[in-house]
N, C-alpha and C positions, 0 to 999 in steps of 0.2 A: 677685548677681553683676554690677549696673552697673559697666559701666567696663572690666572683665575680658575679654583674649582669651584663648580657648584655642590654644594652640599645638601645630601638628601637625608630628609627626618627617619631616623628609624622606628618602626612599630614598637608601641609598649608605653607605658605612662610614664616610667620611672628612668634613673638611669642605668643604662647597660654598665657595668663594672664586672660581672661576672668572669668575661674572656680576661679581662685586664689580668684577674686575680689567678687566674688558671695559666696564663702566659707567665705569668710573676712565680708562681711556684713551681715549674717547670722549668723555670730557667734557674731554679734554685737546686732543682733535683730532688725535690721534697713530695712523699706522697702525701695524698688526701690525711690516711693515720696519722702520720707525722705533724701534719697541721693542726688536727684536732688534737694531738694529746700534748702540741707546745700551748694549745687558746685555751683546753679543758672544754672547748667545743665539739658537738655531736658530728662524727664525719660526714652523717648522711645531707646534715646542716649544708656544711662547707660546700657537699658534691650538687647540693641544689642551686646554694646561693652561686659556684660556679657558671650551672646553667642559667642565669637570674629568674628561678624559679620563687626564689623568697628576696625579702626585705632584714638587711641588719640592723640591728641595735648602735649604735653610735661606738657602747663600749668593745660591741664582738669584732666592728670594722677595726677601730683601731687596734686591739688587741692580733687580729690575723695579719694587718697591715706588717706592726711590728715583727711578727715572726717570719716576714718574708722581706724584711727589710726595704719595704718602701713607704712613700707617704702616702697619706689615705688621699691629699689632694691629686693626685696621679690619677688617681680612678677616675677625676672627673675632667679632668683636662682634654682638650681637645687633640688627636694623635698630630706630631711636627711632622706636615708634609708639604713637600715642591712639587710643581710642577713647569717643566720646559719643555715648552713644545719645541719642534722640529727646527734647528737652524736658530734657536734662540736663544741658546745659552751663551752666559756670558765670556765676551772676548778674555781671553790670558794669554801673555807669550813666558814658554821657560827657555826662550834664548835662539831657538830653535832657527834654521832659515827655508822659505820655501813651503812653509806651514800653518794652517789656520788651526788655533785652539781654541775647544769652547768650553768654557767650566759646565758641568750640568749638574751639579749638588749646591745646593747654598752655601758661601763663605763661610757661614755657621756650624758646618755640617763637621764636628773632627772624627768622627771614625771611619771615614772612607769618602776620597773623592775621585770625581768621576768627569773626566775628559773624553771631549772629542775631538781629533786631528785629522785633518786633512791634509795629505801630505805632495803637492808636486812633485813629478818625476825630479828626482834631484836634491829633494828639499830632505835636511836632516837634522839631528839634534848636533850637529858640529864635528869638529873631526877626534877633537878632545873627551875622553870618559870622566862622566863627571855620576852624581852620587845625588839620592835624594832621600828628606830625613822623612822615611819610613821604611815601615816594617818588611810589607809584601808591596810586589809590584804586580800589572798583572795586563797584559797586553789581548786584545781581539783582534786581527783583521777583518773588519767589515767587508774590503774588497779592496783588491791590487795586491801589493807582495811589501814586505819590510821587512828588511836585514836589521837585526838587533846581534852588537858588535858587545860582547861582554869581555872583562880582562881575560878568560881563558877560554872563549870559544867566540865564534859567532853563527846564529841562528839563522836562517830562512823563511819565514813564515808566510803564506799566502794565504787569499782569501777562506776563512772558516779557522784558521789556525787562531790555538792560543796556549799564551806561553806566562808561566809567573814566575818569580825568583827574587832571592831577597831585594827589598831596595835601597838596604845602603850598597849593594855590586855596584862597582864601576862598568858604567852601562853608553852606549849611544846605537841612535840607530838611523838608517835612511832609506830610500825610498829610489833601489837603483834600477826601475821599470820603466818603462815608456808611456805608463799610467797614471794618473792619479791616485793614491792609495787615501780611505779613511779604514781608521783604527779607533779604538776604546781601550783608554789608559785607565783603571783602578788602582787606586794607591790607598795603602792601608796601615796604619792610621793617615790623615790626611798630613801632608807635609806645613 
């Protein structure tokens, strides 16, 4: 059963949308007033059906939908989640020698992916600075130590350390210990 969650029923007869729509106005920056006086809807309405204290009208969802610029299908869709268990994710190499990568976000995933490296005493992204197409970079030592060699510095980082910086910088790094090192690469948007 890798990979598999089990889904559990939540209490209530109907469908939860309420948080949907409270995450969705929030991310807009919109208060409850604001809501109500773009629908001509009752805020007190809005702050319950938030809670799913009430049931909409077909015309009220679309009409608050619209003002907060999503589709009313949103509310009911199931939320997009992965899960990778330990040592599961999938094989990637970016070139690298001396190191295991493992994707841990779905292929599908573009606003942020998420690696794990294991890195051989010795093992590194090459001797060359090379560049990757996103935003932020964003390094963890999990444990051991990794030297990240950028155009005008280079870093140290041991276990607990982290470090982000843009990711088109001309960047490599290696793994110049007598240990094993793993790390956690976040790259933002995904390359």
């Amino acid at each position: 059963m890798a990979g598999q969650v089990r889904r559990v029923a939540q209490p209530g007869s109907g469908a939860a949308i309420g948080g949907r729509l409270r995450a969705a106005r929030q991310a807009r920056g919109l208060t409850l007033q604001q809501v109500a006086d773009a629908t001509t809807l009752n805020k007190g309405f809005i702050s319950r059906l938030e809670r799913d204290e009430v049931s909409p009208s077909v015309a009220s969802l679309v009409s608050i939908c619209e003002v907060l610029g999503i589709r009313v299908g949103e509310l009911f869709e199931p939320p997009a989640t992965s899960l990778v268990r330990a040592g599961e994710g999938r094989p990637i190499n970016f070139g690298g020698n001396g190191v295991r990568e493992l994707l841990l976000t779905p292929g599908t995933q573009s606003q942020l992916q998420v690696i794990h490296s294991t890195v051989e005493p010795g093992g590194s992204g090459g001797d060359e600075l090379y560049t990757l197409d996103c935003e932020v970079e964003f390094v963890y030592v999990v444990r051991g130590g990794l030297e990240l060699r950028l155009s005008d510095e280079t870093v140290q980082l041991t276990t607990g350390d982290a470090f982000t910086f843009p990711g088109r910088e001309p960047h490599t790094w290696s793994n110049a210990t007598s240990e094993t090192t793993e790390v956690v690469w976040v790259l933002a948007p995904a390359p």
